[in-house]
N, C-alpha and C positions, 0 to 999 in steps of 0.2 A: 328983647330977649331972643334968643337962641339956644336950639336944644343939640345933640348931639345923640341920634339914637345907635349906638352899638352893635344890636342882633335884630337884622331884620331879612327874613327868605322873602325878597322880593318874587324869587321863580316862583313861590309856592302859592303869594295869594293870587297872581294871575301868570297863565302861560304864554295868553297876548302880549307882543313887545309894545304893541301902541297902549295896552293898559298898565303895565308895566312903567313905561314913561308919565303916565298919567298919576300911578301911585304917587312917584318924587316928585311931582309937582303938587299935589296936593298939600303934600310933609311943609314943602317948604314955605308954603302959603300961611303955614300953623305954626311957623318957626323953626320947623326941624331941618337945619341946612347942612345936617351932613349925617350918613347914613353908612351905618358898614351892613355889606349883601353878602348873604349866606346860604352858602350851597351844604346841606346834607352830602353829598357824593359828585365826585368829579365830572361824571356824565351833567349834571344838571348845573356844576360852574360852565362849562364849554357850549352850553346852551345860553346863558346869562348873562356871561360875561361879556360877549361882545356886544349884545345889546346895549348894556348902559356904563360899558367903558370908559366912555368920554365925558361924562355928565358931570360937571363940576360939585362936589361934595360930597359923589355916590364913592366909597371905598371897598375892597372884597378883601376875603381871606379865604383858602385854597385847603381843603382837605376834607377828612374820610369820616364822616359820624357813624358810632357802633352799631346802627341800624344797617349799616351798609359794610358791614366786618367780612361778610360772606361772599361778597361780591364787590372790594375796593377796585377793582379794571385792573385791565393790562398794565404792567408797568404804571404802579399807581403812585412810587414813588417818586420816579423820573416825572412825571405828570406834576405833582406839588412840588416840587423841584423849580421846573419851567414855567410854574404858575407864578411861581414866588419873585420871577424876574420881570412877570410884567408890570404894566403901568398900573400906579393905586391898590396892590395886591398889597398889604399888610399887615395882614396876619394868619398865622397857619391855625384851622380850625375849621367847623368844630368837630370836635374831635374830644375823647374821652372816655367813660365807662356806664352803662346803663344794664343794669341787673331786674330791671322795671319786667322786661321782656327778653324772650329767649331768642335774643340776636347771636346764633354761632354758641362758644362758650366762653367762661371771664381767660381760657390760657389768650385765646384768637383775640379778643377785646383787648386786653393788656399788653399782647406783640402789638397790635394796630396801634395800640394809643402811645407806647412807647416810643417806638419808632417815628411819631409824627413830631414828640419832642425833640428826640434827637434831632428832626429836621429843623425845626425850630432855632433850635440852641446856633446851626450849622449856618443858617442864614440871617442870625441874628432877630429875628421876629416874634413878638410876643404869640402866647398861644391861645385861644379860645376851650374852653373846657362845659360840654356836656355830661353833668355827671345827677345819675337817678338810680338811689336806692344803691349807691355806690363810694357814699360819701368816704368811708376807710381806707379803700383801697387805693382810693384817690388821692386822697391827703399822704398817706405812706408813698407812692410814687411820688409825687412833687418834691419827699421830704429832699429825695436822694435826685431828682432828674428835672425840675423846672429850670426851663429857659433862662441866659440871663435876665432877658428882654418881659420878662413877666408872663403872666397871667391873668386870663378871666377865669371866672368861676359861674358864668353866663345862665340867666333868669332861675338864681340863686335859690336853692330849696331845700338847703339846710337849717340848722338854728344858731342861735348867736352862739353857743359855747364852741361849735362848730367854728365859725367864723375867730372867733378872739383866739383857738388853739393854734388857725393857720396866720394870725399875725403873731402871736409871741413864737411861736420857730422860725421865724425871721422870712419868712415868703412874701416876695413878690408879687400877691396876690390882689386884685380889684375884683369885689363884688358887685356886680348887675342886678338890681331887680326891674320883674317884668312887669305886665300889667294885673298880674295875681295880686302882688304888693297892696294893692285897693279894694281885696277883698275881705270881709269881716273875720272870717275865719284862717287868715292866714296870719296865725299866732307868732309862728315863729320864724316870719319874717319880719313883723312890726319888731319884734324883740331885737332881730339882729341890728334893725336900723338904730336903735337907740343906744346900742352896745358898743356900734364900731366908730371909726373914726369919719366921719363927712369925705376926707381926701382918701377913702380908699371905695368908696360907691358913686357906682356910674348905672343910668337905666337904657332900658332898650324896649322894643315892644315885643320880640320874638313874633313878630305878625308871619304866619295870621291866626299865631294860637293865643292865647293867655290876653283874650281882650277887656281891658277896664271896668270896673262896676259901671262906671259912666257910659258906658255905650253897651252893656251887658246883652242889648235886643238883636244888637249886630251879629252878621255869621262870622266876620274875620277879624282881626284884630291889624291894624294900620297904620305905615309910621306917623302918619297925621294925630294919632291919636296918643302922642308920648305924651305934652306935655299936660296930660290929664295926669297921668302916674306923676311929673317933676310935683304937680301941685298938692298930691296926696301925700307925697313924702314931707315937704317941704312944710304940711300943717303938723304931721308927725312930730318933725324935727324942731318947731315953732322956731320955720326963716322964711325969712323974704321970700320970695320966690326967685326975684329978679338976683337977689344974692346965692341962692342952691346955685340956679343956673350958669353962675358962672363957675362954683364950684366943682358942679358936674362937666360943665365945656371941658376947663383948666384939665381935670381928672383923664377925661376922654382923650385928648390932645396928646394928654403925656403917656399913657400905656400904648398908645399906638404912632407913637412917635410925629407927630404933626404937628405943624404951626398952629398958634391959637388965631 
């Protein structure tokens, strides 16, 4: 088997590049042979990225999350622009709405987030989507401005009616869950799982936050530690495991446009 983790800030569980290397080695020992790395903010891709640029199966995606509205850099467009041409860069993200905390206000969040679609749409690249306590305003943007190229909706925190509103208006959308997924009280993500279709959910670990009930005593959450969540789902969904997993790869493969 092989997993396919989606959202993982490699920068953020370690700043070491030789611990950093050691994370992806670890994944892959676990099965997890391919990884997309995620930079909150541009500063901390241009730190990351050449680190593990070359790593066969490590993939990134290039832009601005609403924590960082107030401060996207210099010419932050030209920046995900240029990122988007280099090697393994494939998806612009993440990027999105969070009303959680008072990053800036929803006008700045909503130019930001806009604007990264448009970039999106420009370079053909699916989009990655942070969105907390901002579910509405999120789905009414997409209704009118999602990428051809699709969308995540990345360690997913909505509920299923949530989810089934943005498949029946016809979006392009794949839902991720993270490692919360495995937690007793997350109601209404067990519900989405059983609501939506199998070919429109892919997982990820969002490491090094939202770590597994399975390893709850740990401080970070690890891409080594995905297929704990394939196997929580997959009792959910009562499948194989060895069957999810190719359905999650297939899935993964195809929103980010890659060979299986």
């Amino acid at each position: 088997m092989q997993f396919f983790d989606t959202h993982a800030h490699i920068g953020l569980i370690y700043e070491d590049p030789i611990e950093q290397l050691r994370v992806i080695q670890k994944a892959k020992l676990a099965g997890v042979t391919r990884i997309v790395s995620i930079n909150n903010s541009l500063h901390d891709f241009k730190k990351v990225y050449p680190n593990i640029k070359s790593i066969p199966g490590v993939y990134h995606a290039v832009g601005v999350a609403p924590v960082e509205v107030m401060n996207p850099g210099k010419d932050w467009i030209k920046t995900i622009e240029e990122g988007l041409k280099l090697p393994n860069v494939i998806a612009v993200g993440e990027c999105g709405l969070d009303y959680y905390k008072q990053f800036g206000d929803k006008r700045m969040q909503t130019e930001l987030f806009i604007t990264q679609l448009e970039i999106a749409k420009k370079y053909d690249k699916p989009v990655i989507i942070h969105s907390r306590e901002a579910g509405k305003d999120v789905f009414d943007i997409l209704k009118e401005r999602i990428p051809p190229a699709g969308a995540i909706l990345h360690c997913y925190g909505e509920d299923a009616a949530y989810a089934k509103k943005c498949l029946e208006a016809g979006l392009n959308v794949y839902f991720s869950f993270a490692g919360n997924l495995t937690y007793r009280n997350a109601r209404n993500l067990h519900e989405t799982v059983l609501n939506i279709p199998v070919e429109r959910m892919l997982i990820e670990t969002e490491s090094p936050f939202m770590v597994p009930a399975e390893f709850r005593e740990r401080k970070r959450a690890m891409p080594e530690y995905l297929p704990s969540t394939a196997r929580f789902l997959s009792e959910m969904l009562e499948m194989d495991l060895e069957e999810l997993s190719k359905i999650l790869w297939t899935n993964s493969c195809k929103i980010f446009r890659l060979p299986e």
